[in-house]
N, C-alpha and C positions, 0 to 999 in steps of 0.2 A: 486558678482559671486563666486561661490564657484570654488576648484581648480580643482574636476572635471568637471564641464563646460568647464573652460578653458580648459583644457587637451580634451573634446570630439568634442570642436570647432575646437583644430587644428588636431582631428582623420578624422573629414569631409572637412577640408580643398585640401587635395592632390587631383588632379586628374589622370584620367589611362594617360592621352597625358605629364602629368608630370615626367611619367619616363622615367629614364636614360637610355641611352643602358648598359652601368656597372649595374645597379639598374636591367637591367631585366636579365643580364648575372649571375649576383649574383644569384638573385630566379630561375633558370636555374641549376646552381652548387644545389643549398638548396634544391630542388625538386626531383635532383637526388639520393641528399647525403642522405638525410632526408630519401627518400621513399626504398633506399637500407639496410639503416639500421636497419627500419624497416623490409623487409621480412628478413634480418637474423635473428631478435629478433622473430619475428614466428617462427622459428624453439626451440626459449627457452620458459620454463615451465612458464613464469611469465604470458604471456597474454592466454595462456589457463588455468592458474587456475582463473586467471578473468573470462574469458567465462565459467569454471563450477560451479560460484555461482548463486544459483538459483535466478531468475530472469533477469537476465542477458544475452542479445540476446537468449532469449525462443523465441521469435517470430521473423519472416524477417520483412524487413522493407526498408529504399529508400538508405540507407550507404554500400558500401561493407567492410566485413572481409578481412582483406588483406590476400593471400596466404591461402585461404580458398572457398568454394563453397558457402559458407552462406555472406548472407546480416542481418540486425541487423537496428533499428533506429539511427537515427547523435548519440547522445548522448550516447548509447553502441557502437557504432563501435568507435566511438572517443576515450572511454575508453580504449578499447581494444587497436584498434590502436597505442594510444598515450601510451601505457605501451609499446606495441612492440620497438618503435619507440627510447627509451631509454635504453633498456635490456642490450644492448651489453657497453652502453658508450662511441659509437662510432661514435656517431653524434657534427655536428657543437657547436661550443662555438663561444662567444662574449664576450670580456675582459669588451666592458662597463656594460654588464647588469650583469657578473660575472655567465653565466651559457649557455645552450643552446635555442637558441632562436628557433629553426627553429623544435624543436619536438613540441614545445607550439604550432605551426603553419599549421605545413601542413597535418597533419593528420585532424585537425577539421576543417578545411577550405576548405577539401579535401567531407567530412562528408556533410558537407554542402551545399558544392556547389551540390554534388549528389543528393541532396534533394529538389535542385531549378532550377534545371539545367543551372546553371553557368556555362561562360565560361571559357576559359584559363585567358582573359585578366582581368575576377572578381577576377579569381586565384589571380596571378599578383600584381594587386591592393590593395588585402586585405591580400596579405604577407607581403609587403612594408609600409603598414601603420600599421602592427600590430610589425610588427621588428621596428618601428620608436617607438612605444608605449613601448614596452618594458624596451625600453635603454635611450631612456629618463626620462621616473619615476626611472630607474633606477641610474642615473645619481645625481637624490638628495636624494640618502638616501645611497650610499658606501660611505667608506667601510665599514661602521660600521653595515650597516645591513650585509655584506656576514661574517665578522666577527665573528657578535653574533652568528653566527649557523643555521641561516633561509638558505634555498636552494631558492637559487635567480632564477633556470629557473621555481618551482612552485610560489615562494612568490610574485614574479613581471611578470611573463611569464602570470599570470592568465589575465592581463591586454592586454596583447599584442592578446588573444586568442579574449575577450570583441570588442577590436580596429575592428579587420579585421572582428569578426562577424557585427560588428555594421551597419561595409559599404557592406557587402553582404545582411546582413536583409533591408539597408534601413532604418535605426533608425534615429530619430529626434537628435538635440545634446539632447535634453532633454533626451529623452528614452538612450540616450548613456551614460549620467553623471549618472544616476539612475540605470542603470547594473554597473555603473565604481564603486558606493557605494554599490552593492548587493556583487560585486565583492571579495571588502576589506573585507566583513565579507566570504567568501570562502578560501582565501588563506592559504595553508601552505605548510607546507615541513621543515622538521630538516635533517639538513648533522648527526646527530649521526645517521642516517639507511643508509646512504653509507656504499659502500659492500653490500648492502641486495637489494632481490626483491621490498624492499619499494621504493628505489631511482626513479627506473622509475614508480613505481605506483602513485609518486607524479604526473609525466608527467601525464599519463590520465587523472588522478583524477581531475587534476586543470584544462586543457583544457575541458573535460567535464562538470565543474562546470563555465568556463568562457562561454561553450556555452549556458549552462543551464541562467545564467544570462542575457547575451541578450535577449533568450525565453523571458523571466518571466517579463523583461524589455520592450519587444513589448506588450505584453498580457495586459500592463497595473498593473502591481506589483507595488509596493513601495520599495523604500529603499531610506534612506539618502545622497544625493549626495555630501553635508556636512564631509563622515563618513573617509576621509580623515584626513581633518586637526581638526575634532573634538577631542576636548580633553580625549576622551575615544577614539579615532580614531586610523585608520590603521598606521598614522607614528607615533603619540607617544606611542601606545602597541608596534610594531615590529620596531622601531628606538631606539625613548626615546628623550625629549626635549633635543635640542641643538644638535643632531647627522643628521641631515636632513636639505637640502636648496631647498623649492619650486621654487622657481627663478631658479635654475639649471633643474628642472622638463620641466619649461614651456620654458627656450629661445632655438631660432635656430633650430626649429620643421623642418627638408627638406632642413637645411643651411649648410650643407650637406646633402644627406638624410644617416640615419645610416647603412644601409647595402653598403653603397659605399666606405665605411672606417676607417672612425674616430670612430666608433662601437667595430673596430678591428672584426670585424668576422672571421671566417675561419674553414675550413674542418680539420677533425682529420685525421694523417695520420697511425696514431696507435689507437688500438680499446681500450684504458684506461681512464684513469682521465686524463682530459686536464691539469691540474695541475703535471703531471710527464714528458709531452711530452721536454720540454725543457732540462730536464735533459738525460732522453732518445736521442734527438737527439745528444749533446753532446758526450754521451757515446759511440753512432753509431759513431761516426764520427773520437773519439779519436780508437776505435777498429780499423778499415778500415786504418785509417791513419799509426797508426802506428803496425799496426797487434800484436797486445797483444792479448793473446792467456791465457785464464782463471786461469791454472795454475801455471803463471809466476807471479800473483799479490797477492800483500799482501795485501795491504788494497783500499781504495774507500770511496771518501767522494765526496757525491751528497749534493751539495749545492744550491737551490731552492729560489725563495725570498720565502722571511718568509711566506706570506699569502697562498701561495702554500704547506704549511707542516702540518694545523691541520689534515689535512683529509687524507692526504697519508703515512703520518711517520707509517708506520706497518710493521714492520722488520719477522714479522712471519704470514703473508698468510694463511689460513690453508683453504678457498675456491676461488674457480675460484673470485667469484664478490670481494674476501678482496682482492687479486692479482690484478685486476685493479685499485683499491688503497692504494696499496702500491709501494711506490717510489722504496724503496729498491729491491721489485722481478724485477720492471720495467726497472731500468739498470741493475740486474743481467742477466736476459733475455737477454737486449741488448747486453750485452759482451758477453754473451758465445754462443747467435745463428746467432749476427749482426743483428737481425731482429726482432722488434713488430708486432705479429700476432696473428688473433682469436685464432689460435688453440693455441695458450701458454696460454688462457686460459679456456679451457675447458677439459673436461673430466679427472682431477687431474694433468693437466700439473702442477700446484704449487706446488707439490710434486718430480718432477723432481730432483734426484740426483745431477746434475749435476750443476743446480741453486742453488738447498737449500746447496749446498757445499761452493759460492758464499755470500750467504745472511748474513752471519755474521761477511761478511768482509764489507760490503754496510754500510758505516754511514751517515747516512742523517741528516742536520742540517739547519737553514737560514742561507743566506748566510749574513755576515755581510756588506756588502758594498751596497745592493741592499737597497734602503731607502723606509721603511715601507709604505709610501706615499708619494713615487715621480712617475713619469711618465710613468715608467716600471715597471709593476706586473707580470709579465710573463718570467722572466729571471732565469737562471741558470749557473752554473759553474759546472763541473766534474773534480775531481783531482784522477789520479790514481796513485799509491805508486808501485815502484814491486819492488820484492824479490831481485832484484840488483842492488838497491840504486835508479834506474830512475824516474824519477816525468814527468808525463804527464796531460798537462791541457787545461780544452778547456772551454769558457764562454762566453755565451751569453745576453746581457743584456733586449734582448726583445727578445721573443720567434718569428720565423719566421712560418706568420701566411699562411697558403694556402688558400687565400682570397683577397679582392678588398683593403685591408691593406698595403698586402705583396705581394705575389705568386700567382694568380691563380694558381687550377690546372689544367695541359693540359686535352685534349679531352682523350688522353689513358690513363690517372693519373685517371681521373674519370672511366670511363671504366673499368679501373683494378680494381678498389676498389667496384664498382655497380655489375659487374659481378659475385664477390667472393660473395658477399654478398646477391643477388640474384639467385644466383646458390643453396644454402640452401635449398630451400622450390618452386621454380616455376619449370614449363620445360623448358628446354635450349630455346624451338625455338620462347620461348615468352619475352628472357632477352632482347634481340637487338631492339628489335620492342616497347618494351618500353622506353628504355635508349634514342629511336630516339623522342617518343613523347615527352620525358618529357626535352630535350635537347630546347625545345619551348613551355614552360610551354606559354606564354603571345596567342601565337597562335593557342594554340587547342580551337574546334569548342564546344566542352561539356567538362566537367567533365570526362564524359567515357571512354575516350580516355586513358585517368591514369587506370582507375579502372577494366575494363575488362581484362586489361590483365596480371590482378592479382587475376580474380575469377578463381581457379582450387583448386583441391581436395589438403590436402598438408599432404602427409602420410609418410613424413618425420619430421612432426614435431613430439615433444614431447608430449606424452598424458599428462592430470596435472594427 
């Protein structure tokens, strides 16, 4: 049996009376988070220069445009969607899978259900199974694949998109191991286009290319379900012998299920690289604490574990997207506003005086004590220096996740955050009315319930 069989035997295994009330409380938070982030990424340029390449949502079709009056076929609106869906950087992360699971997910799931008239509880069902596909392939091939440079929410997200189509189409495991190897030849994504509109063009790109695979996989396509562990296959190109353990892939499939914890999931509560939040919250905390006030500090050393600094160490910013990664604008921000918010990066906030006065005292380094491969990838330490000899320091060893990990976040934590975020691009008297649907994703009676009350004109957004 090849290892995509196994792996599409236990995509079919789960059932809907299988889940958890945490498991549906989780896709409850991920539906809100996911679909809020989205309509503020509608408001940015990246998913309408998708929809002005020609061919692309020319014609309506059974998907809605979110925050838009147009409809579009699954596979363009998933595009679109799933570009919106990661614009800002402000959606859910998963330490196991090393990226964001839940843009892979609910926008094409969202696509598709519209297209079949799925219910909430198909929702449900094919997020849970497709967040369990994710992080467990992802599980045998870190760190040395998030390492090399591959973008783990496209290179492994692509699967997790395959997973939950598989159980809304109805796929055989056959037809499901046979998309899971048309798959492998789809994926990609390089972190060297962090900071650029490419980052979240990998989100569409892959989730419409994991939908397209299912398609082509019901239709009766081919493709090698072998293309796995074949020797020209997906983990020795994008691993390399000896850097990958399939045994870690296949055990403990729902032994926990992975959005209930051990995944490490959780909500962003700053719109950056989840890779800065730990030092940010530190910096919040040592500001507040002990009220240090910008120009009483001499220096700043944000110390991160190490696998947190290829992609954030950028000490000079010079666009809103390089600003969400870079560590350094990220605790400068922190110190001198007490606060991570959209607007710090938009419209030339990274040019703020009063930051870039900051920025060249910010040194960001790994920290030494955080062990390249132990048990916590997600920690950080902030050490502040001032002008009169004081040393203030604050460190975390595991980043405190707002998730079935850590923290939930409250009813009004979500709320404030969906609000802001959907206040961009809808009308007011349709934010409440959806934050209530989507607070019972497992419960709604179609699909439409999500999508209608996000079809309106949206002439706040940016033309491309």
């Amino acid at each position: 049996m090849t290892l995509a069989h196994e792996i599409a035997e236990r995509i079919h295994a789960l059932k809907a009376e299988d889940l958890s009330p945490l498991a549906l409380e989780w896709t409850n938070h991920a539906f809100i988070d996911t679909i809020g982030c989205s309509l503020a990424g509608m408001a940015e340029d990246a998913p309408h220069i998708v929809m002005s390449v020609p061919g692309v949502a020319d014609a309506p079709g059974p998907a809605t445009i979110w925050a838009s009056d147009r409809t579009a076929s699954v596979l363009d609106a998933t595009l679109i969607n799933g570009t919106a869906s990661h614009a800002l950087d402000y959606d859910d992360v998963a330490g196991a899978m090393g990226g964001h699971p839940s843009a892979m997910l609910v926008p094409s799931m969202i696509a598709l259900g519209e297209s079949i008239g799925a219910t909430g509880r198909d929702l449900a069902l094919a997020y849970v199974v497709g967040y369990e596909a994710e992080c467990r392939i992802a599980r045998g091939v870190h760190f040395h694949h998030y390492d090399k440079g591959w973008h783990p929410t496209a290179t492994l997200g692509i699967f997790g998109t395959v997973a939950g189509a598989a159980r809304m189409l109805k796929l055989t495991v056959e037809q499901t191991a046979v998309a899971l190897g048309m798959a492998s030849s789809f994926a990609a994504g390089l972190k060297a286009n962090f900071g650029t509109m490419t980052k979240p063009l990998h989100v569409g790109h892959a989730s419409r290319n994991g939908l397209f695979a299912a398609y082509m996989a019901r239709g009766g396509y081919t493709a090698n379900p072998g293309a796995f562990e074949h020797k020209q296959g997906f983990l020795e190109v994008f691993n390399g012998a000896g850097t990958y353990d399939t045994s870690k892939m296949l055990a403990n499939w729902y032994a926990p299920l992975e959005c209930e914890g051990p995944g490490e999931p959780g909500l962003k509560p700053y719109p950056c690289c989840g890779s800065t939040h730990a030092a940010v919250s530190r910096m919040l905390y040592l500001a507040k604490t002990h009220d240090i006030q910008p120009g009483d500090v001499e220096s700043i050393d944000a110390m991160p574990h190490l696998r947190r600094l290829p992609h954030t160490d950028n000490p000079n910013p010079t666009t809103p997207l390089e600003a969400k990664f870079s560590i350094q604008y990220c605790v400068a921000r922190a110190l001198n506003d007490r606060a991570v918010k959209l607007d710090h990066f938009e419209n030339g906030a990274e040019n703020d005086p009063d930051v870039r006065a900051l920025l060249p005292r910010v040194k960001a380094f790994g920290h030494p004590d955080l062990a390249a491969d132990g048990p916590h990838q997600w920690g950080a330490e902030v050490v502040v220096h001032m002008k009169d000899g004081h040393r203030f320091a604050s460190r975390v060893d595991d980043y405190e996740r707002c998730g079935p990990g850590g923290q939930m976040m409250t009813r009004e934590e979500l709320w404030t955050k969906f609000s802001d975020c959907a206040a961009r691009v809808l009308p007011k008297a349709a934010i409440a009315p959806l934050f209530e649907k989507l607070s019972d994703v497992a419960g709604a009676e179609t699909v439409a319930a999500f999508t209608n009350p996000m079809r309106c004109p949206n002439p706040r957004a940016k033309a491309a």
